[in-house]
Structure formats: C-alpha cells, structure tokens
Phi, psi and omega in degrees: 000135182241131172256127194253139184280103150264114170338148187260135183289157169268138164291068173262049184264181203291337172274353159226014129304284156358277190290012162270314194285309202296320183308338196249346198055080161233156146322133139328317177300303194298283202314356180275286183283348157305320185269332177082039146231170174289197171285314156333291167320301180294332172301283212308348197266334185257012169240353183097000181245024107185181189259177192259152170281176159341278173291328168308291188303343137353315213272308188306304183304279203302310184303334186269003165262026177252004185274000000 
C-alpha cells in the first residue's frame, strides 16, 4: 500500500491571505515585496475588492511553504 502526502489546501480567501502575511508578522509593505506585487494589492486581496490571479496564487503557494 502506498501513502502519498497531501499537500494542505491554501485558504486564498481575504482572511487566509491576511493570516498568511500574520503568521510571519509583516507589513502589507514587506509581505508586497516578498511576492514582488504592491501594498495596494495585497489590501485589496484581504478586504476582498479582489482575488490574485493564477500566478499571484502561484507566488502565495510557494511563501506558504516556506512557513
């Protein structure tokens, strides 16, 4: 029998962005330039006046496995 490791699904709703960036304690600023988008982005991605795309959530995937 083979057991394979599943990855833990990501939260990319505004609140488990929000709790991604917290988890490390950063600024909207830092956790903006860690992903290479602006601060502008990252508000709008935790209030919810929009989601990350393909490649942003891309970006979110690889920092949270770095937690």
């Amino acid at each position: 029998m083979t057991i394979l490791a599943v990855p833990p699904l990501l939260d990319f709703s505004p609140e488990g962005i929000k709790a991604m960036r917290e988890a490390r304690g950063l600024t909207r600023l830092e956790f903006a330039s860690i992903l290479g988008v602006t601060q502008g982005c990252i508000w709008h991605w935790e209030h919810g006046t929009s989601k990350p795309g393909n490649y942003s959530r891309g970006l979110l995937r690889e920092y949270a496995s770095q937690l």
